[in-house]
C-alpha positions as CSV (number, residue, x, y, z in Angstrom):
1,X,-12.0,11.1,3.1
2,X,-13.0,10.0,6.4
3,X,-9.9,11.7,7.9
4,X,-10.6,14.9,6.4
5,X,-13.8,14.9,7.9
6,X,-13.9,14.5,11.3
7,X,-15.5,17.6,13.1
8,X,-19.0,15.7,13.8
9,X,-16.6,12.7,15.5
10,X,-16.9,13.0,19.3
11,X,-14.6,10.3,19.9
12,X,-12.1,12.1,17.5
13,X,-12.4,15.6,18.8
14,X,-8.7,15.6,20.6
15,X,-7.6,14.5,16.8
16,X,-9.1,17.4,15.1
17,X,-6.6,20.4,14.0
18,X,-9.4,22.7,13.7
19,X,-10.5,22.4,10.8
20,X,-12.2,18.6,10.7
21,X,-8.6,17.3,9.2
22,X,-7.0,14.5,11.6
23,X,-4.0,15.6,13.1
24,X,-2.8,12.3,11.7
25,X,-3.6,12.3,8.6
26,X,-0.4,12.3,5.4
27,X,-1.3,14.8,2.9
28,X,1.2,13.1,1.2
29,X,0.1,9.5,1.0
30,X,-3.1,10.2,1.8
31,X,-2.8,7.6,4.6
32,X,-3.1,7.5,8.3
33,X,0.4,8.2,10.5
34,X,-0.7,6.2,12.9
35,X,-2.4,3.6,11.3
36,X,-1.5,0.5,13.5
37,X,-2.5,2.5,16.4
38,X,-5.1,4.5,15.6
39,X,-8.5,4.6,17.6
40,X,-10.9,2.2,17.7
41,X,-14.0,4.6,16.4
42,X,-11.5,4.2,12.8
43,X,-11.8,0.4,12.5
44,X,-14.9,-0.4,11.2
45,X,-14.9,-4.0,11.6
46,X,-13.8,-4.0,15.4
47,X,-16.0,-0.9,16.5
48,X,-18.8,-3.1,15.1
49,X,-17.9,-5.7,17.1
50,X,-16.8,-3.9,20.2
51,X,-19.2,-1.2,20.2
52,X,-22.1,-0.9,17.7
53,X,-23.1,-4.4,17.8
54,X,-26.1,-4.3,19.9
55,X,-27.1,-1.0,18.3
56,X,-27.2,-2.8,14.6
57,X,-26.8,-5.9,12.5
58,X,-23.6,-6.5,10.8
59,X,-25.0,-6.1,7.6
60,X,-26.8,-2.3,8.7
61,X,-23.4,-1.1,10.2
62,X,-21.8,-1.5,6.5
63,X,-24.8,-0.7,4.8
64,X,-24.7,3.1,6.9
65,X,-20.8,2.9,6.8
66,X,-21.0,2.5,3.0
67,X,-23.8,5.3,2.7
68,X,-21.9,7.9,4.4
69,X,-18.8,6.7,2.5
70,X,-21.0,7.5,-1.1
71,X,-22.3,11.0,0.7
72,X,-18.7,12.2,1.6
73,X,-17.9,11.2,-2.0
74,X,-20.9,12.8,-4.0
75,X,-20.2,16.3,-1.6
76,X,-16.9,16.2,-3.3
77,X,-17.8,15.3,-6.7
78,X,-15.8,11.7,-7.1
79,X,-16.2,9.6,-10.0
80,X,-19.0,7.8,-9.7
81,X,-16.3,4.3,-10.0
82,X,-15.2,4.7,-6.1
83,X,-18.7,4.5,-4.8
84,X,-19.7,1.8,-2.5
85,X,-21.8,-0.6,-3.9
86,X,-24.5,-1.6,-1.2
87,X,-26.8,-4.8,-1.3
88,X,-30.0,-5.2,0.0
């Protein structure tokens, strides 16, 4: 979902065919072409490390990773099984 949705994504804007879809993204598996390359701003654990670290704990990063995960899920009407389960 997060590669279908990419138009409010600064870092991603060179990705972006126009229509919030990454460039990258395999309609067919539903993966990532570039997966072992791709940028930074889509690995959540080393963006956190590298980046949003002094911004947030570890533990608020996930918690608004996770949120936006369950937003971009309820917009599109998913079973409520895939939603992320957050802990206080």
């Amino acid at each position: 979902m997060c590669c279908q949705n990419i138009s409010h994504i600064p870092e991603l804007k060179d990705f972006n065919l126009g229509n919030g879809i990454c460039k990258y993204f395999d309609f067919q598996t539903k993966g990532c072409k570039i997966y072992e390359q791709r940028p930074l701003i889509c690995k959540v654990d080393e963006s956190f490390e590298k980046i949003y670290f002094k911004q947030f704990s570890q533990k608020e990063f996930y918690q608004l990773n996770a949120q936006v995960c369950n937003n971009m899920q309820e917009k599109l009407n998913l079973n409520l099984s895939f939603r992320v389960k957050i802990s206080n």
